[in-house]
N, C-alpha and C positions, 0 to 999 in steps of 0.2 A: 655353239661350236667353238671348239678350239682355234686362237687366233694367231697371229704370229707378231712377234714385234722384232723379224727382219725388217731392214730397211729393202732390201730385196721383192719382197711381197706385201710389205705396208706400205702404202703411198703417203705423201702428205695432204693435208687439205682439200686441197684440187687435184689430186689424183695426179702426182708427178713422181719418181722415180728415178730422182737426182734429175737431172735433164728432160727424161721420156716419158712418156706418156700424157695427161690432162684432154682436156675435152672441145677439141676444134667440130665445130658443128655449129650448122645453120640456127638461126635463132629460133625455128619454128620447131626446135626437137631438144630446144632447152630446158623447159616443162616438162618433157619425157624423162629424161635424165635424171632432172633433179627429182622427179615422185619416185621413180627407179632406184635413185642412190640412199632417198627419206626409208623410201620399201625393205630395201635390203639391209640397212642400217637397223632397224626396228627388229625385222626377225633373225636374222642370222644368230642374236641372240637369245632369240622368244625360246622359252625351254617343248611348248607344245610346237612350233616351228621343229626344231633339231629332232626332235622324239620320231616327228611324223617322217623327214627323211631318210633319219638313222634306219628307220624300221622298213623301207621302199629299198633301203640299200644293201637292208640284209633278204629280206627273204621274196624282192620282186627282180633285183639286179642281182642276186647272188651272190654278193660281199660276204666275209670278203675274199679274194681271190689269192690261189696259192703263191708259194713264193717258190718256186720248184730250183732244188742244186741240179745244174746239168752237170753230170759226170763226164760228156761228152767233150763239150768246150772248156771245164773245168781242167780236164786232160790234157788238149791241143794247147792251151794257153799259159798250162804250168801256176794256175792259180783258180781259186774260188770264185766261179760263176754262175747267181741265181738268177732265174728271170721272173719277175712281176709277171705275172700271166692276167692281165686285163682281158685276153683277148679272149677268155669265159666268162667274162660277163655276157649276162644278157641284151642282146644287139650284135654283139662280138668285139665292145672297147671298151674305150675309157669314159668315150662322148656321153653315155648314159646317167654316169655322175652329176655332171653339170646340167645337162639337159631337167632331168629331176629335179633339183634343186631351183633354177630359175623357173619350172612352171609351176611350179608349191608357190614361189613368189608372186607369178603372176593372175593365180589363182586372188590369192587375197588382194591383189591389185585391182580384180575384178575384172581382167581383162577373157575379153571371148574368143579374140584370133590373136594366131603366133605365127609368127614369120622370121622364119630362118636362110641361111647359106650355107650351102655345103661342096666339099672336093672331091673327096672321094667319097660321098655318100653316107658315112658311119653317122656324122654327127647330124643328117637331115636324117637316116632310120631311126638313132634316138631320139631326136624330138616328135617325129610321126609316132612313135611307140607311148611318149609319155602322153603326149593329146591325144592319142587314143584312149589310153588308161584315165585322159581325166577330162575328156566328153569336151575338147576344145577345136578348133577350128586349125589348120594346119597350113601354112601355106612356103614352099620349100624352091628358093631360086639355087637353080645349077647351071656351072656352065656346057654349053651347048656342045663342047668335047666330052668334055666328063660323062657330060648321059650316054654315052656312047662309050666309054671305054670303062666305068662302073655300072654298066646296062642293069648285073642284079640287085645292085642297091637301091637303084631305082623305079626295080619291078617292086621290091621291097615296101619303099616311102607308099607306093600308090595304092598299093595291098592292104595297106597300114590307115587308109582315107587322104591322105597329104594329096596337094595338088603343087604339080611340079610343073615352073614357068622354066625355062630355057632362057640362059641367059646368051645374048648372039651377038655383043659387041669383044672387041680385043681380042685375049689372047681364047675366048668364050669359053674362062676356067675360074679358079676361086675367086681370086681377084675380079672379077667383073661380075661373079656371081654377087659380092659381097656389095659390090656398087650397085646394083640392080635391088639389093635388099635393103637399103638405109635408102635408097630411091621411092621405092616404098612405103617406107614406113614415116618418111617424110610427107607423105601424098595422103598416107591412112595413118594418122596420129595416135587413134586410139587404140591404134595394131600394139603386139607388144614385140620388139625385137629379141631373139633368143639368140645372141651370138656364140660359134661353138667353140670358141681360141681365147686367147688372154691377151684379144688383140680390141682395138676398139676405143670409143673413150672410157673416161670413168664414169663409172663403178665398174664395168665388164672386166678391164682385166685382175684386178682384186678379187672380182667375185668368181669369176670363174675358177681363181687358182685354187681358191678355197675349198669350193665345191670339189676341185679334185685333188685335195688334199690327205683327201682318206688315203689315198695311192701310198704317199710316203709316213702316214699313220701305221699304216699298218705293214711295213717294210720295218720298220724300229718292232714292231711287237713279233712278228713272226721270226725275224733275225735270230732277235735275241732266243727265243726259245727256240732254235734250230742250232745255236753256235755257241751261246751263252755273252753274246757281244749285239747290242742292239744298234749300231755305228758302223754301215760300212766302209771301206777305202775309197772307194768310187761309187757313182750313181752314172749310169748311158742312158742317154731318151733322145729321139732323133724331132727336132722342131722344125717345125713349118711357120705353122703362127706360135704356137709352143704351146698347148695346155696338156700334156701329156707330161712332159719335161715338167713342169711349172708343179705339178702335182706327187711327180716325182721326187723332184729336188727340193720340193715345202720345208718338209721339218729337218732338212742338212744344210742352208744356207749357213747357219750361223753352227756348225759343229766341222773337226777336221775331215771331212770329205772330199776329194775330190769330183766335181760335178762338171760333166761331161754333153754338151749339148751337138747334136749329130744331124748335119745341115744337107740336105742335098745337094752335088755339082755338078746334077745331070752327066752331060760330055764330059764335062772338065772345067775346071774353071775358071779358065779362059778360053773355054772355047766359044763364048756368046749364046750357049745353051744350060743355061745354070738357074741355081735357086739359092745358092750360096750367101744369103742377104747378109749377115754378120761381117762375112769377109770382102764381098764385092761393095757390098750398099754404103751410104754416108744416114745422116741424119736429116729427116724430113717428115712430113706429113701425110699421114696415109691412113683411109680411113679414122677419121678422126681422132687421131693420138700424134706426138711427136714421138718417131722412131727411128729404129735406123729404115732404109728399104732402098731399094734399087732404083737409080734414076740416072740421067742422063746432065749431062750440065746445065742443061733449065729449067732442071728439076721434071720433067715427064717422066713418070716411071716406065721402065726396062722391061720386057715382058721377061716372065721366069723358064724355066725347064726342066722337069724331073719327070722322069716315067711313072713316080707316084702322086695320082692327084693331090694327093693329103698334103705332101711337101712345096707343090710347086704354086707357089705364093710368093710376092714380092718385098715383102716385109716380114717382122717378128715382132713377137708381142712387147709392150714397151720394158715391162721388167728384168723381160733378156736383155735386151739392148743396153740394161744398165749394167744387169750383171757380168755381161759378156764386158762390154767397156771398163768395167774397174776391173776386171780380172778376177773376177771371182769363177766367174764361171768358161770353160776352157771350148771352145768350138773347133769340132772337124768335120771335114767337107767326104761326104762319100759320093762316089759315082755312079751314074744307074747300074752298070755293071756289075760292081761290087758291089750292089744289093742284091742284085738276082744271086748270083754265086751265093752268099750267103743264107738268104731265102732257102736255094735248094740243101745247100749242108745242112741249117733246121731241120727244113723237110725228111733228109732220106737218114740221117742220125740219131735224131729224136723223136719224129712222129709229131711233129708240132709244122704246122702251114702257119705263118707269120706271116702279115698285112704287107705287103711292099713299103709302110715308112717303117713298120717294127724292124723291118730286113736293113735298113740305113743305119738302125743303132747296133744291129749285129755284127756290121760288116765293121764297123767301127774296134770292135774289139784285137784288129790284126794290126791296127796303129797306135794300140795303146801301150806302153812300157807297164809290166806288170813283175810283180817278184810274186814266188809262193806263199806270200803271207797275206796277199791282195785279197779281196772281199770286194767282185765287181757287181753289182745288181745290175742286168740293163731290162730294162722297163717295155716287155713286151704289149705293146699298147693297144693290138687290133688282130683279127685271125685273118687267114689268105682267099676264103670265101671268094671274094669281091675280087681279087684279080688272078684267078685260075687261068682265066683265058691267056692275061700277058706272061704268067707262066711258061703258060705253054707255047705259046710263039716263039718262044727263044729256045725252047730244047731243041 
């Protein structure tokens, strides 16, 4: 696979990120990691490794996925706006990428059960969908909101063989699903963990980004052969833990881009209803990485808030946290509000139902200073399926 020698998405040694990320974990899941990190190391460049996923990503996930000009917001905005249409892939994201890619890993691992976390569902249907496809054992913590307000994702995972634990401490959403999962797999060692974010120790978030690094591969090849310019001005992806963004922005960290990561602010934020970690969080420890993420002055983390599962998590993946921190990468807060409003203009403009996080990076485009000559990509990452219902409550 093609690799990258950002410092942005290359880590060092121990998997750091100028300051973030490396690998805080019990010493009883040391051994995991390191066979994890030897595993990943070995095949990412095994050429029968790359062949086998290249080829699951063309013709079982349907890679790769258009890059559609909306005439529509192209118009409103007085400039060039394609969106990465992830949200045709098979499952209806991006999750599907990664997921693939770590159970081809975990295969040759030899591993027989996989356990995962999910928020809004996408990324536990990918992995139910890939263990199905590859005769593995599936086991899917969510939290005990989220089943409740992704109820079809989770008809879904069950449909698909996954058995899904309820997660029922805190805010009982990603974050304490995600605690409930390393709980796990702490308890059952020889589980394999399939994290769905570029959140995590290392190797996860390296590898993750990688895996969805096709995203922005193929944003340079369709570009160019639509415009004659393979570079756009901007890139928009709305993060939560970020592997959507993180696959997006791959191959433009190191070219003139403008890269654009699009945060949840729930209420407001400051109204003590937010998901905003970039802008509210400091630097700390969460889930095994040093990140930024929401805490309190003795360090207890914050609980979050976004009307989208997918966003509302207490941290971001440690790569952002650098890239956001040196300023490479430029962060705005949207409100639940200004996601739905956007969501529905998608909807009743284009014929396109967007996820509630793809609707964060939408709404984003009405804060962005843009001329006529701008080339914005924002990276629709998921379809509206899954939250119909909270659609429709607010009409």
């Amino acid at each position: 696979m093609q690799l990258s020698n950002s410092k942005y998405t290359q880590p060092d040694d121990l998997g750091f990120f100028g300051e973030f990320g490396g690998a805080f974990v019990p010493e009883l899941l040391r051994p995991n990691l390191t066979e994890l990190e030897d595993s990943f190391n070995k095949f990412k460049n095994d050429p029968t490794f790359v062949k086998e996923y290249l080829e699951l990503l063309n013709h079982y996930v349907g890679r790769p996925t258009p890059l559609y000009f909306s005439k529509k917001l192209s118009h409103k905005h007085e400039c060039s706006v394609y969106l990465k249409r992830e949200d045709l892939n098979h499952t209806g994201a991006h999750k599907i990428n990664n997921a693939i890619g770590q159970l081809l890993i975990a295969k040759r691992m030899g591993k027989t059960q996989i356990v995962a976390e999910t928020g809004a569902g996408q990324h536990g249907v990918a992995t139910a969908t890939a263990c199905a496809l590859m005769n593995i054992e599936c086991i899917v913590f969510m939290g005990e909101k989220d089943i409740e307000r992704q109820a079809p994702n989770v008809k879904r995972m069950e449909f698909l063989g996954a058995k899904i634990i309820p997660a029922t401490s805190g805010s009982k959403t990603l974050k304490d699903a995600t605690n409930e999962a390393i709980r796990y797999w702490i308890n059952n060692p020889s589980s394999y963990y399939l994290i769905g974010s570029v959140v995590g120790p290392h190797p996860y978030p390296e590898m993750v980004a990688l895996f969805q690094s096709v995203i922005s591969k193929e944003i340079k090849t369709q570009l160019n052969k639509q415009t004659g310019k393979s570079i756009p001005t901007k890139v928009v992806a709305c993060v939560g833990g970020g592997s959507n963004a993180a696959g997006a922005f791959f191959e433009f960290y190191e070219e003139n881009v403008e890269l654009i990561a699009v945060e949840a602010s729930g209420h407001g934020l400051h109204s003590g209803k937010s998901a905003a970690t970039s802008i509210l969080g400091t630097p700390g420890v969460l889930h095994g990485s040093m990140t930024i993420l929401m805490q309190d002055k003795h360090g207890q983390v914050t609980e979050p808030h976004s009307i989208s599962a997918g966003l509302d998590y207490p941290g971001i993946g440690p790569l952002h946290a650098f890239s956001i921190d040196e300023g490479r990468t430029k962060s705005i807060p949207i409100t639940d509000q200004e996601a739905l409003i956007a969501a529905k203009e998608l909807s009743r403009t284009e014929g396109i139902i967007p996820a509630l996080e793809s609707a964060h990076a939408l709404a984003a485009l009405e804060k962005i200073n843009s001329s006529k000559d701008d080339i914005i990509i924002v990276n629709l990452s998921g379809r509206g399926d899954k939250d119909m219902e909270t659609y429709l409550n607010d009409e």
